[in-house]
C-alpha positions as CSV (number, residue, x, y, z in Angstrom):
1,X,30.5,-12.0,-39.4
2,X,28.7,-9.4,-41.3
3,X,29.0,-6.0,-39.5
4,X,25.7,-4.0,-39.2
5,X,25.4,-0.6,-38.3
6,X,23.1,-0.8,-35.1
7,X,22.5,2.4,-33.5
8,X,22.4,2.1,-30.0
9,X,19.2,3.5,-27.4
10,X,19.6,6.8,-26.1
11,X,19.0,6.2,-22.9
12,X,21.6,5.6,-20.1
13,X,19.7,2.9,-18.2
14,X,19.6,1.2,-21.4
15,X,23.2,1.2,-22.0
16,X,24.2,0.0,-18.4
17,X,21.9,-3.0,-18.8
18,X,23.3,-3.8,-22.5
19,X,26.5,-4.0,-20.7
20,X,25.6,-6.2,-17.6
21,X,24.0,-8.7,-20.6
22,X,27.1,-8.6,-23.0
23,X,29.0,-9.6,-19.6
24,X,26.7,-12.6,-18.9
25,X,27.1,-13.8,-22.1
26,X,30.4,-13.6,-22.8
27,X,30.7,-15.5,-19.2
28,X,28.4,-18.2,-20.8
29,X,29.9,-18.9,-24.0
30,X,33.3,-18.7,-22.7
31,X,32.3,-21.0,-20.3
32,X,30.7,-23.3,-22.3
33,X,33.8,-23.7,-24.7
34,X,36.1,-24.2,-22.1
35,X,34.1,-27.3,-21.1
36,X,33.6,-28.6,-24.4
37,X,38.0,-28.0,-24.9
38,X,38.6,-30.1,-21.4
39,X,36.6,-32.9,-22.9
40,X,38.1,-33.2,-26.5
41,X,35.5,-31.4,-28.1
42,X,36.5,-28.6,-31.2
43,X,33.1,-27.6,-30.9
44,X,32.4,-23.7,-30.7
45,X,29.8,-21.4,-30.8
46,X,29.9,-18.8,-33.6
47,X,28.8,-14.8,-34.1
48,X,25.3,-14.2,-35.8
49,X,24.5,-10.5,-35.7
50,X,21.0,-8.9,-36.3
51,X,19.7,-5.8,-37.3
52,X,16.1,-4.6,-36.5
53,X,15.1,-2.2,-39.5
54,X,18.7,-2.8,-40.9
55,X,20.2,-1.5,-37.4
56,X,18.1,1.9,-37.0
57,X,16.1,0.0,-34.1
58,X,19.0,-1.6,-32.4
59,X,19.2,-5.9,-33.1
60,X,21.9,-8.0,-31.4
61,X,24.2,-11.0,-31.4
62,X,24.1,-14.3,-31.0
63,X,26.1,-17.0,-30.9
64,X,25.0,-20.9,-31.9
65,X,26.1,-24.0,-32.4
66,X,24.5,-27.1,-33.7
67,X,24.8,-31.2,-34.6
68,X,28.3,-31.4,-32.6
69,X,29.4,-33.7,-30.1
70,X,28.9,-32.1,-26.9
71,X,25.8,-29.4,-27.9
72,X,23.2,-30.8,-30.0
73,X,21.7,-26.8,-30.3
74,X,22.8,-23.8,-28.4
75,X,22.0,-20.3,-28.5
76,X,23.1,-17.1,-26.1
77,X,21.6,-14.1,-27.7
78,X,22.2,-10.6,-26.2
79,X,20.0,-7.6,-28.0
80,X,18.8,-4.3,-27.8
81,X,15.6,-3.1,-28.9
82,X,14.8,0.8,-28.8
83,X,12.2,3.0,-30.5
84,X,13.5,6.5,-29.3
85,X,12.2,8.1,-33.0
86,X,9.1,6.4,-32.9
87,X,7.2,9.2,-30.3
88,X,3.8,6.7,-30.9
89,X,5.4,4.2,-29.1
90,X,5.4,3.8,-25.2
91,X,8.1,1.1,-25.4
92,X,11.3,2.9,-25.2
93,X,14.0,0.3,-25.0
94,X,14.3,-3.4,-24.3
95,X,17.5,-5.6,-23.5
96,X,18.2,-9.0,-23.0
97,X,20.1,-12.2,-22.9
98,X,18.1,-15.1,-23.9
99,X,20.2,-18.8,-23.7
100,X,19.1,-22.2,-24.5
101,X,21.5,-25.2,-24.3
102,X,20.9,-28.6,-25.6
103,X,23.8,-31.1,-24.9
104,X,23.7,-34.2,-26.9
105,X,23.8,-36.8,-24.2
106,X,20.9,-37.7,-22.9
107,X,21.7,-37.3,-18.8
108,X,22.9,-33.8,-19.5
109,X,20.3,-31.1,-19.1
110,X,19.3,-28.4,-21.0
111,X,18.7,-25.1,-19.7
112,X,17.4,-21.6,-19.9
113,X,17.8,-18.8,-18.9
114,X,17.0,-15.2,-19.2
115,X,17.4,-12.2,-18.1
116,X,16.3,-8.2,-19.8
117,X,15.6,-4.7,-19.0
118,X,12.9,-3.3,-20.1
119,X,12.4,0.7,-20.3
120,X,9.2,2.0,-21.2
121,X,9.3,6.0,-22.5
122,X,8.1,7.5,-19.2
123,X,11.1,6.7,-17.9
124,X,9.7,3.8,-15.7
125,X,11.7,0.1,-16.2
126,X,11.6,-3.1,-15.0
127,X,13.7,-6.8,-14.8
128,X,12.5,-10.0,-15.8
129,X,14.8,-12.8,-14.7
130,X,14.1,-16.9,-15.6
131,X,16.6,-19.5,-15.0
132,X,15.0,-23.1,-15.6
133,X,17.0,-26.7,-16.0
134,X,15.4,-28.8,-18.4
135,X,16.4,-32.6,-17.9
136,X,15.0,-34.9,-19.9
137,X,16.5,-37.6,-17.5
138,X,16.6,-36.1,-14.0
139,X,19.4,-36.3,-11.2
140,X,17.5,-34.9,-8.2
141,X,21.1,-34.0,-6.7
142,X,21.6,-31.8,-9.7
143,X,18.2,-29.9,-9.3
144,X,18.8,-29.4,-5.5
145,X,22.2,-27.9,-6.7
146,X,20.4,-25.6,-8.9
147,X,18.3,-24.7,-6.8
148,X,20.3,-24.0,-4.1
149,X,21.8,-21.3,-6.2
150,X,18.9,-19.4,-7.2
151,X,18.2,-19.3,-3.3
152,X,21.9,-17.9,-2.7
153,X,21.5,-15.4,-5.7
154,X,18.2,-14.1,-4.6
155,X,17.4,-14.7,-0.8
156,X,14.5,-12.4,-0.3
157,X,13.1,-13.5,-3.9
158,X,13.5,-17.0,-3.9
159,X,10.0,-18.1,-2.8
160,X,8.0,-15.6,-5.3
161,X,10.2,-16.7,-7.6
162,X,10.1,-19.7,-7.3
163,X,6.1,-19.7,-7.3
164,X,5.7,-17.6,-10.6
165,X,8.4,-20.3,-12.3
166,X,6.2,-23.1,-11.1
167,X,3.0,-21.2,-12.9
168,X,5.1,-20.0,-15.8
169,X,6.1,-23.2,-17.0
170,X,3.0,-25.5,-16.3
171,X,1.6,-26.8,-19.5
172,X,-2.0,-27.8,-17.9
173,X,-2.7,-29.6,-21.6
174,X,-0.3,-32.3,-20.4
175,X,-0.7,-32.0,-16.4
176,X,2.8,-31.5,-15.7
177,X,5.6,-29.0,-16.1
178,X,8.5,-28.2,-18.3
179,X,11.5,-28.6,-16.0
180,X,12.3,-29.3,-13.0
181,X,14.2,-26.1,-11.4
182,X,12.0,-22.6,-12.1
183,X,13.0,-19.4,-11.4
184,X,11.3,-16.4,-13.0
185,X,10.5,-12.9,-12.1
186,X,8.1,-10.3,-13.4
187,X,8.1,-6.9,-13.4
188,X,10.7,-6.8,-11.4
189,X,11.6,-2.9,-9.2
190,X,12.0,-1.6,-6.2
191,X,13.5,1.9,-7.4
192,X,16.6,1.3,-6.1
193,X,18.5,0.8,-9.7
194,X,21.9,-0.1,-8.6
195,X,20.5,-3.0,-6.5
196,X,17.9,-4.4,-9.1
197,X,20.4,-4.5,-11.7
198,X,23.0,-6.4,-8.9
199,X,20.0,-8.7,-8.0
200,X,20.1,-9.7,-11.9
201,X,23.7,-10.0,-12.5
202,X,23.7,-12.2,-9.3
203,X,20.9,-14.3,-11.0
204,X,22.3,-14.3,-14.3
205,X,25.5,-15.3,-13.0
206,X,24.7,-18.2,-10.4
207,X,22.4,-19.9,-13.2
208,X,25.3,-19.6,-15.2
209,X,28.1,-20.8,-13.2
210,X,25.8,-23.6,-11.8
211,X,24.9,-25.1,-14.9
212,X,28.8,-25.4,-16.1
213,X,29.2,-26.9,-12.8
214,X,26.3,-29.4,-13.4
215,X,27.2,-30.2,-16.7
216,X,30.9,-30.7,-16.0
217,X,29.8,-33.4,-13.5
218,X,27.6,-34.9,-16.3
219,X,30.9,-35.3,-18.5
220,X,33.2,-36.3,-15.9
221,X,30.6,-39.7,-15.3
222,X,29.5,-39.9,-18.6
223,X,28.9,-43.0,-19.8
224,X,27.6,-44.5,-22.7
225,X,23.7,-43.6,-23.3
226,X,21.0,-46.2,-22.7
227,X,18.2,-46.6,-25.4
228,X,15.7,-46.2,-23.0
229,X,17.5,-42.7,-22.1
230,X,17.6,-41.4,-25.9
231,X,13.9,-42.2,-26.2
232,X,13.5,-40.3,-23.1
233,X,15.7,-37.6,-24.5
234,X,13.6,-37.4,-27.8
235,X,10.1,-37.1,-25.9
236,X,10.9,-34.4,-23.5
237,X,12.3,-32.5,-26.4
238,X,9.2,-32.9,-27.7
239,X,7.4,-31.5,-25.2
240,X,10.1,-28.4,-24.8
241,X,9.0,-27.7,-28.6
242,X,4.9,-27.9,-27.5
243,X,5.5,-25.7,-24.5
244,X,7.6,-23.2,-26.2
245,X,5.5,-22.6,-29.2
246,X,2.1,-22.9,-28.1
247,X,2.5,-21.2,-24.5
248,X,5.9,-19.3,-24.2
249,X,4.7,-15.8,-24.1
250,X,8.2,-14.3,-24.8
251,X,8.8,-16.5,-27.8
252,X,5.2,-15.3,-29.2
253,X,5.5,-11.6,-28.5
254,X,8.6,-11.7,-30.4
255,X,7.3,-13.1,-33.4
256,X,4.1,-11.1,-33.6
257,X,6.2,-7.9,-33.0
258,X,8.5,-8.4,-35.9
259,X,9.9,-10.9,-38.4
260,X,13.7,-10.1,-38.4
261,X,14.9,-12.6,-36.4
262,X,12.8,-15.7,-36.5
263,X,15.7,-17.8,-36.8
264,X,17.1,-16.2,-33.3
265,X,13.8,-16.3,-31.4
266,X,13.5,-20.1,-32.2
267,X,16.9,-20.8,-30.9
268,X,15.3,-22.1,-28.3
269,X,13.9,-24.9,-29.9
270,X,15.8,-28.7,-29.9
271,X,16.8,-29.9,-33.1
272,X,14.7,-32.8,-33.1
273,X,11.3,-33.7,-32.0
274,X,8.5,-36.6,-32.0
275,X,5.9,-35.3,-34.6
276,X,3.2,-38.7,-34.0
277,X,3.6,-37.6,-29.6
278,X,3.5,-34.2,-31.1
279,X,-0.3,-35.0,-32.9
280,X,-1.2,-37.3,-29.9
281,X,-1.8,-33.9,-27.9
282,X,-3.9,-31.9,-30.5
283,X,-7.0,-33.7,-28.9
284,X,-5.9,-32.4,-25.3
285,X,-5.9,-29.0,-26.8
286,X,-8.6,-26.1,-26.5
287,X,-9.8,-24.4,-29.8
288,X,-8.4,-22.3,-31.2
289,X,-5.3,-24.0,-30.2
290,X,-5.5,-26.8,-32.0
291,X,-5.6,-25.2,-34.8
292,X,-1.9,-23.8,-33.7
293,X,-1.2,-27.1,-32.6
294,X,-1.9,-29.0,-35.8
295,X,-0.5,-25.7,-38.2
296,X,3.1,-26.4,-36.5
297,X,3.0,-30.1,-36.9
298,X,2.0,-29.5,-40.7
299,X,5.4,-27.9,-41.4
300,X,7.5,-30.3,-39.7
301,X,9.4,-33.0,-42.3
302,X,7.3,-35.6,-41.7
303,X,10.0,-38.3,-40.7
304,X,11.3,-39.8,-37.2
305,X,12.7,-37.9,-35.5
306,X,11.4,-34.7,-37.5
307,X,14.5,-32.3,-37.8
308,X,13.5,-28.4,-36.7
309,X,16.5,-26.7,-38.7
310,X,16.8,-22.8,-39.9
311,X,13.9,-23.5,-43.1
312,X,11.7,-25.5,-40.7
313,X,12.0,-22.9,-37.7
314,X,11.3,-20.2,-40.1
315,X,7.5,-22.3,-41.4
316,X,7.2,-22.5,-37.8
317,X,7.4,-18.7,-37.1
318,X,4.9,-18.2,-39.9
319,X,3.0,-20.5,-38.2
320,X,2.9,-18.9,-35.3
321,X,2.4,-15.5,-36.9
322,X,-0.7,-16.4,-38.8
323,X,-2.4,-18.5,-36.2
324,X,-2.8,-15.4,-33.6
325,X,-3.4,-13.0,-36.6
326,X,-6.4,-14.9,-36.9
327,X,-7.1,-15.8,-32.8
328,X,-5.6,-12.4,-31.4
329,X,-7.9,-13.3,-28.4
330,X,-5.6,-16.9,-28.0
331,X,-2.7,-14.7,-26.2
332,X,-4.8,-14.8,-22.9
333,X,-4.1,-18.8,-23.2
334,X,-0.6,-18.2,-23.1
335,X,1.5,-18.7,-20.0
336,X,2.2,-15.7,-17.1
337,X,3.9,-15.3,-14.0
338,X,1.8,-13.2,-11.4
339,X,1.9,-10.2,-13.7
340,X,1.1,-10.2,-17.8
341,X,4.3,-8.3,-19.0
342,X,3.3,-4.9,-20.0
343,X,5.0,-4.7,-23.4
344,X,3.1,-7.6,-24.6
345,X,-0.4,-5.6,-23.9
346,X,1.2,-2.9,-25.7
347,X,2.4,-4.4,-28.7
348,X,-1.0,-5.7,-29.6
């Protein structure tokens, strides 16, 4: 791995939350390896570091994987983002851990999670916090299990949560949501620090733990993968690729911000999607988005399945990029919780 030399934020609150999301991710890919070792699998996830403005504004690491036999894709990126020399700014600092995880057989489910601080430069902050399994084939046993976590984590928040996941992640194009288990909160303070940043270590943690436990389960049943469940698999990839790009307001404000990391901010994506479901859709779409809808198709290889690798996700970001450079006013069709998070008002 290439060293950079990333300075760090200057502010304290910063630095205890760029700790808390190191921890979680460490936990995670530790985890995740470990499971992939108990079932014969080599497979590991490898140390991709970032620099925003070559390090002077912070940047991160992830660590991926991809095409092996247990994890299709996977990404667990932790990075800080500050702007402390930048007095025209009101963002002061950002941090996060952002995860994806794409298993390759079909009754495994992905899942997402994330969880960031956010410090603006008057000193006031806030937590967001999603956890979300993505099955493309669902075991209802395995979402009340998830489920049932989140509610342990987060007793007094559950039901909000809960809510704003259920809003968050409804794509009204198709009718129906992506996922089956959503947890996501906004904005999250009560000015008691110390408990906020417990309340998201506890989230961060029980998403984490849970979905190791799920996914064990898958592997210790798994059995060979019906036709009908690859198809399955395929199409609701698909549709994590239409939600994420067209109404995934994190993904967006990330790529409108800045370009250094496109490859990171589409780790999120699955490595391969349906591009003829993909154009059926265009005609559900509002203008201007399907403009955005039919730019992103245009870049995919036009084969079946179509594979989204680093040159294709990086077309895609342009995509992206240039579609609400022309339609700034298409943001307010993106997807929200209760609250529109206020860095994305003040990055545009």
């Amino acid at each position: 791995m290439n060293r950079i030399n990333r300075i760090p934020a200057a502010s304290a609150s910063a630095d205890k939350a760029l700790e808390l999301v190191i921890a979680l991710q460490g936990r995670f890919v530790t985890g995740l390896e470990k499971l992939a070792g108990e079932h014969g699998s080599l497979q590991s996830f490898k140390p991709v570091e970032w620099g925003r403005d070559e390090g002077a504004h912070g940047g991160g690491i992830r660590y991926e994987t991809a095409d092996g036999d247990v994890f299709v894709r996977g990404s667990v990126n932790v990075s800080q983002v500050h702007y402390d020399d930048m007095p025209e700014k009101k963002l002061g600092s950002a941090n996060a851990i952002s995860t994806i995880i794409h298993p390759v057989h079909p009754l495994a489910p992905s899942v997402h999670i994330h969880i960031s601080w956010t410090e603006m430069k008057s000193g006031e902050g806030y937590w967001r916090m999603m956890a979300d399994l993505n099955p493309s084939n669902e075991n209802k046993a395995h979402t009340a299990q998830f489920l049932a976590a989140m509610q342990a984590a987060a007793a007094e928040q559950y039901v909000e949560a809960v809510a704003q996941g259920e809003r968050y992640f409804f794509i009204p194009a198709l009718g129906r949501h992506r996922g089956v288990a959503h947890f996501y909160l906004e904005n999250y303070h009560t000015g008691d620090e110390k408990a906020d940043a417990s309340l998201a270590n506890r989230v961060g943690e029980a998403a984490i733990d849970t979905y190791l436990e799920i996914l064990a389960d898958v592997f210790n049943k798994q059995a060979e993968p019906t036709r009908e469940q690859c198809a399955k698999q395929l199409a609701y990839h698909t549709l994590y690729f239409f939600q994420v790009l067209t109404l995934d307001r994190g993904t967006t404000t990330g790529l409108l911000v800045h370009d250094q990391n496109d490859v990171g901010i589409m780790g999120s994506l699955p490595a391969y999607v349906d591009r003829k479901l993909l154009a059926s859709w265009v005609k559900r779409m509002q203008s201007p988005q399907q403009q955005l809808l039919e730019a992103l198709i245009a870049v995919l290889p036009d084969t079946s399945p179509a594979l989204v690798d680093a040159t294709v996700k990086q077309k895609l970001a342009a995509a992206v990029r240039n579609h609400y450079t022309a339609f700034p006013e298409a943001i307010a069709m993106q997807a929200s919780g209760n609250i529109t998070p206020p860095t994305v008002r003040n990055h545009q």
